[in-house]
VMD Tcl script that builds the backbone (N, CA, C; Angstrom):
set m [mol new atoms 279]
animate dup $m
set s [atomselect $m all]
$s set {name element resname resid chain x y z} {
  {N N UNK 1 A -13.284 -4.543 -4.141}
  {CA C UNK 1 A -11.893 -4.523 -3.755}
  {C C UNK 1 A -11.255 -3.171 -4.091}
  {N N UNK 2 A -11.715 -2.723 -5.086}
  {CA C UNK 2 A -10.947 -1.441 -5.232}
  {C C UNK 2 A -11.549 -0.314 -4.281}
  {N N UNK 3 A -12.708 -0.233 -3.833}
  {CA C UNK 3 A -12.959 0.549 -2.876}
  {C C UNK 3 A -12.335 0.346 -1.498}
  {N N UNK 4 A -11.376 -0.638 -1.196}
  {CA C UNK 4 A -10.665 -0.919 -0.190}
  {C C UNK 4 A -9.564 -0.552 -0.234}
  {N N UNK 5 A -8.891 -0.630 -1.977}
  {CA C UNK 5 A -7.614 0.039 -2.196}
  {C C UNK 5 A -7.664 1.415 -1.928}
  {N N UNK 6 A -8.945 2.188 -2.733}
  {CA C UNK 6 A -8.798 3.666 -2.666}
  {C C UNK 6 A -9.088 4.244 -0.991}
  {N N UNK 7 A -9.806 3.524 -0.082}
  {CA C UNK 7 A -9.696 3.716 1.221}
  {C C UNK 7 A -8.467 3.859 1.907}
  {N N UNK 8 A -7.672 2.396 1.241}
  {CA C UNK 8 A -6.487 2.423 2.179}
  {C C UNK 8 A -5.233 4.020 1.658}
  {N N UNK 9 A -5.399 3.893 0.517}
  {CA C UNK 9 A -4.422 4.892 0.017}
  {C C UNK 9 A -5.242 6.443 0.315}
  {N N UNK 10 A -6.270 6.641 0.863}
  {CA C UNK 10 A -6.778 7.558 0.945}
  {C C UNK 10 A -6.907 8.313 2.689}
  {N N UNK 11 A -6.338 7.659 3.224}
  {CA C UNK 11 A -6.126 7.011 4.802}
  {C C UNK 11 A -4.793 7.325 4.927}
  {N N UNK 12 A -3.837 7.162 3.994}
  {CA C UNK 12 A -2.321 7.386 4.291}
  {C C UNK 12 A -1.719 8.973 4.836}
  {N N UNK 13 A -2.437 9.841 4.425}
  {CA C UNK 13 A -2.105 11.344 4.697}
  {C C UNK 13 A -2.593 10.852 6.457}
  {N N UNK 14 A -3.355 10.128 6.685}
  {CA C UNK 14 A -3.889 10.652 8.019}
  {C C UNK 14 A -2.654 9.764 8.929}
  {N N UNK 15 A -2.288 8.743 8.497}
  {CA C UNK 15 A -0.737 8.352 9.403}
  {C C UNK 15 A 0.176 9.013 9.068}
  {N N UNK 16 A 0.378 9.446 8.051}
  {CA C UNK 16 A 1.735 10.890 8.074}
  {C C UNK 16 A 1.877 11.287 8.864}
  {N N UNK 17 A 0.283 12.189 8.945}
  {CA C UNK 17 A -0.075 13.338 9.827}
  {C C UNK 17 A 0.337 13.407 11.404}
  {N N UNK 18 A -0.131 11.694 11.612}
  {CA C UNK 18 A 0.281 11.850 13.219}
  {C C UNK 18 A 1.571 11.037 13.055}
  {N N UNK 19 A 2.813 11.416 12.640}
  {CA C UNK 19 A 4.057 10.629 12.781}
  {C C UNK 19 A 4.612 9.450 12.883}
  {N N UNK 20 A 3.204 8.576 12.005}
  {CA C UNK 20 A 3.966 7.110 12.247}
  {C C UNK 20 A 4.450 6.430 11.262}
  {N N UNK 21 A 5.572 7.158 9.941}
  {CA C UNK 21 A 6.411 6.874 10.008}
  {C C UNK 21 A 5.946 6.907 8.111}
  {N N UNK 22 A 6.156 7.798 7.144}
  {CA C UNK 22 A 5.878 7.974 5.901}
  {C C UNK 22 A 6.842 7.056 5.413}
  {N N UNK 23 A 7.930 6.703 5.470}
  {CA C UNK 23 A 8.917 6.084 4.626}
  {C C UNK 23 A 8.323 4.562 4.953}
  {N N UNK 24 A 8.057 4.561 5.959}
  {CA C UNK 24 A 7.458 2.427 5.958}
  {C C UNK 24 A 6.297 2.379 5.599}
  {N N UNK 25 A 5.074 3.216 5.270}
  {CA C UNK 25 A 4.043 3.113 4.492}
  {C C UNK 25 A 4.019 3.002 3.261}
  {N N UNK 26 A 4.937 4.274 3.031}
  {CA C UNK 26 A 5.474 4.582 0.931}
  {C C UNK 26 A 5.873 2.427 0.767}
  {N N UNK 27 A 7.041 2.349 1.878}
  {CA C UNK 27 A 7.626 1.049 1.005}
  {C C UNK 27 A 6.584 -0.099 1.377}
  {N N UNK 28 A 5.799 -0.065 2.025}
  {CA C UNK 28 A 4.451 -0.722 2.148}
  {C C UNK 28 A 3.731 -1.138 0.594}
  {N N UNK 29 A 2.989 0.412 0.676}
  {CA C UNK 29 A 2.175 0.434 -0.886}
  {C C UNK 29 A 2.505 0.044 -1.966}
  {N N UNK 30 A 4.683 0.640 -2.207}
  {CA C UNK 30 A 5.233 0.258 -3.242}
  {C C UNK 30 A 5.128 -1.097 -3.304}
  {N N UNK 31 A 5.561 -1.645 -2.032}
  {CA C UNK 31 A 5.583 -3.238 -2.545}
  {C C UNK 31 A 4.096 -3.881 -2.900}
  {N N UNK 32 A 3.192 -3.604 -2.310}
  {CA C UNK 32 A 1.296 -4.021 -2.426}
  {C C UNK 32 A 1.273 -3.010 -4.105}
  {N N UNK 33 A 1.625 -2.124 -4.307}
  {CA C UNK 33 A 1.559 -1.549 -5.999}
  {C C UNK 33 A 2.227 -2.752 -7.070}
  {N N UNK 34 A 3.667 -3.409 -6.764}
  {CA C UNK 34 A 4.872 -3.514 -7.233}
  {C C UNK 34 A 4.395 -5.050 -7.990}
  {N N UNK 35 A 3.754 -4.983 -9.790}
  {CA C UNK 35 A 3.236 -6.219 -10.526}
  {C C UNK 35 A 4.568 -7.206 -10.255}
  {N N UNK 36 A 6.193 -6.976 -10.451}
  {CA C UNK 36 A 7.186 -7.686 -9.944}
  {C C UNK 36 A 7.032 -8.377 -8.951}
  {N N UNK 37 A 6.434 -8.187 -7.488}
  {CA C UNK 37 A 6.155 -8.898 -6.483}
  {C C UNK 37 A 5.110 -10.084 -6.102}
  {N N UNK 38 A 5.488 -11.334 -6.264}
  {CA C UNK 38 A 4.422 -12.411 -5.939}
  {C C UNK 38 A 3.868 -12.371 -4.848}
  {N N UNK 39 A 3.058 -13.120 -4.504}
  {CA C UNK 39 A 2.032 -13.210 -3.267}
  {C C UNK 39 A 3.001 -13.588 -2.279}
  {N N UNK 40 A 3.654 -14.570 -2.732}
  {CA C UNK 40 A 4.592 -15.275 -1.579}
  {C C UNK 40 A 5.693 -14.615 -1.185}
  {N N UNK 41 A 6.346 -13.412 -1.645}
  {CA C UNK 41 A 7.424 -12.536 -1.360}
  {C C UNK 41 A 6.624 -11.778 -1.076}
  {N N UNK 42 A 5.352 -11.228 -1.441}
  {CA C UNK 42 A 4.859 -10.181 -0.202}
  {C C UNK 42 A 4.631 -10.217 1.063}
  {N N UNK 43 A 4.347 -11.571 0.939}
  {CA C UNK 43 A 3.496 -12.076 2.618}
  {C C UNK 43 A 4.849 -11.769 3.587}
  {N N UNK 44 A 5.759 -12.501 2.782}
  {CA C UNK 44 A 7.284 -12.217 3.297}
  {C C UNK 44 A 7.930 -11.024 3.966}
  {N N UNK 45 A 7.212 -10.290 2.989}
  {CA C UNK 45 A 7.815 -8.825 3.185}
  {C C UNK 45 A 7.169 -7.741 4.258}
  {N N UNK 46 A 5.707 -8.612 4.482}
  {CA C UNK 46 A 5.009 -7.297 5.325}
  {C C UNK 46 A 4.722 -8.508 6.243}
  {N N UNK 47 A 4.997 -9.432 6.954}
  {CA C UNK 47 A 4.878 -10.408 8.161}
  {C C UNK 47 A 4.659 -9.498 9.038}
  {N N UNK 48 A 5.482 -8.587 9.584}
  {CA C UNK 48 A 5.539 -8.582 10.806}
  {C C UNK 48 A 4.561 -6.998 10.603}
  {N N UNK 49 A 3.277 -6.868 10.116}
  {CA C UNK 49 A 2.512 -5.963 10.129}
  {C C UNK 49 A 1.353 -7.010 10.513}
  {N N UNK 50 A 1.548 -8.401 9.704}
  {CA C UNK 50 A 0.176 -9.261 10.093}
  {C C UNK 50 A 0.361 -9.873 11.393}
  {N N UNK 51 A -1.168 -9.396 12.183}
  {CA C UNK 51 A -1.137 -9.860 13.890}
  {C C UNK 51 A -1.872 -11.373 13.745}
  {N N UNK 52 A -2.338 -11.715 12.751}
  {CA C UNK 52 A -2.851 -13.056 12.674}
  {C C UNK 52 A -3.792 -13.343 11.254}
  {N N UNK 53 A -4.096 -15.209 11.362}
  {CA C UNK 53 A -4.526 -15.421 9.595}
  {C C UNK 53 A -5.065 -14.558 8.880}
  {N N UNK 54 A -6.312 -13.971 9.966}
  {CA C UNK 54 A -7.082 -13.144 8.873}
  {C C UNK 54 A -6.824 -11.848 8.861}
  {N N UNK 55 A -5.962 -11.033 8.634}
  {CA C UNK 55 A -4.951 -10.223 8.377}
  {C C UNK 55 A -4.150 -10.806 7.065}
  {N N UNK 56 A -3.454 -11.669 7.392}
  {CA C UNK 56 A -2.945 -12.317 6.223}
  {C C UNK 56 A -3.394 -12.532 4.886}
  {N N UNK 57 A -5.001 -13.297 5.461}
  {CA C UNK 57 A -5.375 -13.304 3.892}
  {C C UNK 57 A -6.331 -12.167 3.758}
  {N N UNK 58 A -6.440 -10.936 4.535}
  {CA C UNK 58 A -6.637 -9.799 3.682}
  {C C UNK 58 A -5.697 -9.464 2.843}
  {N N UNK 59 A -4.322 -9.568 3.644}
  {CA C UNK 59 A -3.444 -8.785 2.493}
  {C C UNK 59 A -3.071 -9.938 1.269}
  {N N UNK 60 A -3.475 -11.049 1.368}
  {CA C UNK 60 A -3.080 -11.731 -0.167}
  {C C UNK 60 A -4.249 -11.424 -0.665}
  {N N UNK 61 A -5.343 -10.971 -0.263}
  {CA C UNK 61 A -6.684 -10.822 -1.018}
  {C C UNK 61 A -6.045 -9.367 -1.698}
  {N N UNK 62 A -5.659 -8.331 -0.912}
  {CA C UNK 62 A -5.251 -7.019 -1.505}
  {C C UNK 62 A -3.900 -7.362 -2.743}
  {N N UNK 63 A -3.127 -7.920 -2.613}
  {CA C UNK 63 A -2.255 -8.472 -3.850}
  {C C UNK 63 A -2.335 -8.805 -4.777}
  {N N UNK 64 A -3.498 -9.679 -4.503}
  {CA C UNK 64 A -4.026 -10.489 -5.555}
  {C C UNK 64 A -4.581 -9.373 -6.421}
  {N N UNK 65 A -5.637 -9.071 -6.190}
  {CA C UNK 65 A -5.772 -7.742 -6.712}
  {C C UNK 65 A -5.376 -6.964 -7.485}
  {N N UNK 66 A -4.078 -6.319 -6.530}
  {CA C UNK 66 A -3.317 -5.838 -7.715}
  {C C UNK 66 A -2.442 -6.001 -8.673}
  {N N UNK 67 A -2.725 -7.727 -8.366}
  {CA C UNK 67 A -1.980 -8.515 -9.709}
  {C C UNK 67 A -2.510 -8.482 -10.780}
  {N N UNK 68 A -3.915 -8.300 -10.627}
  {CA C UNK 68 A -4.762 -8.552 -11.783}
  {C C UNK 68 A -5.523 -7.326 -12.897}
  {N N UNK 69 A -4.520 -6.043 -11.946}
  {CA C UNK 69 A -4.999 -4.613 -12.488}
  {C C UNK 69 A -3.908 -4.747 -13.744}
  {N N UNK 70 A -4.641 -3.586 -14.404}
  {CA C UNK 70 A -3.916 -3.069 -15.617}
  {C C UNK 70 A -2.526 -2.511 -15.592}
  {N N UNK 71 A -1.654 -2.363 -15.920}
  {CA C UNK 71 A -0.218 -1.683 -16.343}
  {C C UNK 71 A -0.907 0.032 -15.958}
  {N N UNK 72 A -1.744 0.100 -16.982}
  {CA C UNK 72 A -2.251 1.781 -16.841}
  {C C UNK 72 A -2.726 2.041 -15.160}
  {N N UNK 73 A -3.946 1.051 -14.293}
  {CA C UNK 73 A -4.519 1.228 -13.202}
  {C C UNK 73 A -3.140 0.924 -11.867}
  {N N UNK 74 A -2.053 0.296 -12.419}
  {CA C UNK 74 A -1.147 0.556 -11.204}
  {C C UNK 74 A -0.419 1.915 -11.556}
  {N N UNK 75 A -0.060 2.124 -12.669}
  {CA C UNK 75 A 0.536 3.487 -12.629}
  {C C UNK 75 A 0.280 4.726 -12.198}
  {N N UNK 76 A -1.446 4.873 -12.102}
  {CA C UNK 76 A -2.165 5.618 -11.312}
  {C C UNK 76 A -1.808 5.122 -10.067}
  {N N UNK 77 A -1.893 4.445 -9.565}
  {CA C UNK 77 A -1.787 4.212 -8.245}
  {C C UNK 77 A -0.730 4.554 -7.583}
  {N N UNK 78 A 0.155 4.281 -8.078}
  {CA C UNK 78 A 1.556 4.784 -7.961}
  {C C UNK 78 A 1.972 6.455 -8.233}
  {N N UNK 79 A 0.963 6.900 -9.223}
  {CA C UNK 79 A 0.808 8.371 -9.486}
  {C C UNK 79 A 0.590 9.236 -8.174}
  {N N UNK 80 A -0.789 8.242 -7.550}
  {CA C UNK 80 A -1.452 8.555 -6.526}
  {C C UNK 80 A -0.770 8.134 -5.235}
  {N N UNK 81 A 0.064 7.847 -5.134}
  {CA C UNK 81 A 1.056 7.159 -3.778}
  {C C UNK 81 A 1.689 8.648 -3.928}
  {N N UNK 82 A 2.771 9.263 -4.898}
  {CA C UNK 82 A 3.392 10.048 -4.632}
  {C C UNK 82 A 2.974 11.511 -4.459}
  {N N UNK 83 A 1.616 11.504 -5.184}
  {CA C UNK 83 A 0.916 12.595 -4.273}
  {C C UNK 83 A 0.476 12.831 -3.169}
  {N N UNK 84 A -0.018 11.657 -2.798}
  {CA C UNK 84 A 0.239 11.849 -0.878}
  {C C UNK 84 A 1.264 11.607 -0.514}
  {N N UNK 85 A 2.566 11.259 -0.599}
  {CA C UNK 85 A 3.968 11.759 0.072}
  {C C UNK 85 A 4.309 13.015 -0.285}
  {N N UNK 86 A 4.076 13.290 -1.283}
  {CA C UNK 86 A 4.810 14.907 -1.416}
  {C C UNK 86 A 3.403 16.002 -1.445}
  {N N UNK 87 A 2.250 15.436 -0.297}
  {CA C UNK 87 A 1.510 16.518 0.274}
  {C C UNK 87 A 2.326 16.665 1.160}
  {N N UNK 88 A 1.322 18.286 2.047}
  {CA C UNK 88 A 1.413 19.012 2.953}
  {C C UNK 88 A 2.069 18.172 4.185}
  {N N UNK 89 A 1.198 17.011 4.725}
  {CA C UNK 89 A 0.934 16.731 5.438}
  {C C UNK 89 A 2.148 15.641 5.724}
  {N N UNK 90 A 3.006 14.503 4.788}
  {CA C UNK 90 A 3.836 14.394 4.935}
  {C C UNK 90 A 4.755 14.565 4.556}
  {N N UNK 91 A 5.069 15.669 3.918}
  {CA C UNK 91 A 5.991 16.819 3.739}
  {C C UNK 91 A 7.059 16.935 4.944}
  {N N UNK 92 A 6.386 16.719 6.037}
  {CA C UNK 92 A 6.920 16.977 7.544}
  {C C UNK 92 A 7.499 16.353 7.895}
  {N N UNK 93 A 7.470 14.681 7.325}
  {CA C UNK 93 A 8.523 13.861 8.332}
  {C C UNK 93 A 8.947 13.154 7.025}
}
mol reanalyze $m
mol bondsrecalc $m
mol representation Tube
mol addrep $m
């Protein structure tokens, strides 16, 4: 699972890049980062990204997840979110 996290967050410079839209990804991750957020207010929150079930329970599989990381391993993550927004690449929009 964590090789799916570091994929997905590693993938984000490349939607910057082509303009689809840095500020709804950032509040994406924040909320999939955010230990405050339950499964059931996430699902809530990113609906209309899921095209069907199994979509869905990828992303409660990805939540879950990061429910169960460390205080220290989300703060990296979150370290690592704002270094790809304040790269090069979405720097731009």
């Amino acid at each position: 699972m964590k090789l799916v996290t570091v994929l997905m967050l590693t993938a984000l410079p490349l939607y910057c890049y082509a303009g689809l839209g840095c500020d709804l990804l950032e509040d994406l991750v924040s909320v999939t980062i955010d230990p405050d957020v339950n499964v059931t207010e996430y699902i809530n929150k990113v609906q209309e990204f899921l095209p069907g079930e199994e979509s869905e329970k990828a992303f409660i599989a990805l939540k879950e997840c990061f429910l169960q990381q460390s205080e220290e391993t989300l703060e990296k993550a979150q370290e690592l979110e704002h270094v790809i927004y304040s790269s090069f690449w979405c720097a731009r929009y």
